[in-house]
C-alpha positions in Angstrom: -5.2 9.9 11.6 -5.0 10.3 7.8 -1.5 12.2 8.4 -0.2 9.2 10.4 -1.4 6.7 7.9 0.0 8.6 5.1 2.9 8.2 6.8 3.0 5.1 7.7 2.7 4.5 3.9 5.3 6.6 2.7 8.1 5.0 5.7 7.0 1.5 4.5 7.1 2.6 0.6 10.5 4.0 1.7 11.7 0.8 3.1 10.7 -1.2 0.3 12.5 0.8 -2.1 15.2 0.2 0.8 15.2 -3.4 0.6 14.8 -3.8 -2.9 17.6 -1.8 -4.1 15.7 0.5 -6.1 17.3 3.9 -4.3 20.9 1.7 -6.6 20.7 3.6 -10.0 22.7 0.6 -11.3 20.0 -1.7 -10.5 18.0 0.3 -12.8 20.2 0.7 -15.5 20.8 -3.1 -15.5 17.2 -4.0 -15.9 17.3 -1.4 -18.4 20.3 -2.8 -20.3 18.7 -5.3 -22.1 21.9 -6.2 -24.3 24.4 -6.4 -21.6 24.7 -8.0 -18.6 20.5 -7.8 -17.7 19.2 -7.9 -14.2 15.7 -9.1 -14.3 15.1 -8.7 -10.7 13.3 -5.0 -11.2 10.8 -6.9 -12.9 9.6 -9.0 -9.7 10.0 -5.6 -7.7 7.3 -4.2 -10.2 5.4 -7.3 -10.6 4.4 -7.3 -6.9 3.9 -3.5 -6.9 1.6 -4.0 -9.7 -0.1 -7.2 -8.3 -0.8 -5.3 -5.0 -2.3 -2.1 -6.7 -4.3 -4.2 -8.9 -5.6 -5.7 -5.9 -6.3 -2.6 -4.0 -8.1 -0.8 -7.2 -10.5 -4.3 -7.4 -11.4 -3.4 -4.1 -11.6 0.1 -3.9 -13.1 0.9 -7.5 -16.6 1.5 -6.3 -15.8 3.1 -3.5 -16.3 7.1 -2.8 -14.4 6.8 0.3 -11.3 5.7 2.1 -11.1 3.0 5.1 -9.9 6.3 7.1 -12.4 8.2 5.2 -10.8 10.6 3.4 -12.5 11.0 0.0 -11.5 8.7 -3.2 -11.3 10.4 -6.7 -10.2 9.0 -9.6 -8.9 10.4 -13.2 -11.4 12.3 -15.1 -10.1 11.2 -18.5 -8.7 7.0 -19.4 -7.9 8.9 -23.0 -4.3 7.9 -24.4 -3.2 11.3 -25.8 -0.3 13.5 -27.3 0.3 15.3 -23.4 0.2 11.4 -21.7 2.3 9.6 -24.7 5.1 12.9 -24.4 5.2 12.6 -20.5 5.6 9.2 -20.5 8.4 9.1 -23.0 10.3 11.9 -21.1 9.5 10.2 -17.9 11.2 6.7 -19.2 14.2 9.1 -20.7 15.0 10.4 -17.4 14.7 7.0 -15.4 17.4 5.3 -18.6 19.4 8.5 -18.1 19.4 8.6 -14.3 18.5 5.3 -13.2 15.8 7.4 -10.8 12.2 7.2 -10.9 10.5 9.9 -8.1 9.8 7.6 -5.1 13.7 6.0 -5.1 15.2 9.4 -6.0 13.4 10.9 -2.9 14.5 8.0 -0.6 18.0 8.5 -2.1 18.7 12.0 -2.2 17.3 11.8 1.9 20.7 9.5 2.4 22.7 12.2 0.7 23.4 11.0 -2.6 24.4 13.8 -4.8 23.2 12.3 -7.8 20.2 11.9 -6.4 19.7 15.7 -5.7 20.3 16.3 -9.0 17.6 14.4 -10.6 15.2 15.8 -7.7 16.4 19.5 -8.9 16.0 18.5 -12.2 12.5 17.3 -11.5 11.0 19.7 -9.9 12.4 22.0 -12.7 10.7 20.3 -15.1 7.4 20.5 -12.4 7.7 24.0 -12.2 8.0 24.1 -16.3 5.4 22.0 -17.0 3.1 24.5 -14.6 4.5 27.8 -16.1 3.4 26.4 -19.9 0.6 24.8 -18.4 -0.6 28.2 -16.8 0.6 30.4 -20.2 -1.6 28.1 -22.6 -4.6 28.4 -20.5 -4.1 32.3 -19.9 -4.1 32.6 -23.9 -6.7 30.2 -24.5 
């Protein structure tokens, strides 16, 4: 059941990225273009994404378990540091480079879109980077 639900989430998380237009790197890169010709509907598309989470974390921050079960864990650290502030910053590089975020770049690259490839390739590179340095500082700690 948890397999079918998860997805069940990912086809209708697909869909919405669909529908909204976000799998369009030039949708991005317009709501990123804040001195040319600006296309605030990203915004709204985040809005509700954040709106619904929000709603969903209200509900399910006490909880230790899943409507299906499966068990709930959250972050062991809320702390703002160097590792967070870099990631993020290379994260919102990459999505103002490519126009891609994760989600729409997987979406995309399933309809063939060779651009889309890339940044996936590029992605897991940096995945398998960040695991490698990850695994080397911890091995000469």
């Amino acid at each position: 059941m948890l397999a079918l639900s998860g997805f069940a989430a990912g086809l209708l998380f697909g869909l919405g990225l669909i529908v909204s237009n976000m799998v369009n790197p030039e949708k991005v890169l317009g709501f990123l273009d804040l001195a040319g010709r600006w296309d605030p509907s990203l915004a709204f598309v985040m809005g509700g994404a954040v709106a619904i989470g929000a709603i969903a974390f209200a509900l399910t921050r006490r909880a230790s378990r899943s409507l299906l079960g499966a068990p709930i864990s959250w972050p062991a650290s809320t702390r703002i540091d160097r590792a967070l502030v870099l990631g993020s910053a290379l994260f919102g590089v990459g999505w103002g480079l490519a126009g891609f975020c994760p989600g729409p770049a997987l979406v995309a690259a399933s309809s063939g879109q060779p651009k889309a490839w890339l940044f996936v390739l590029a992605m897991l590179a940096g995945m398998g980077l960040h695991t490698l340095t990850t695994r080397l500082r911890a091995a000469h700690a």
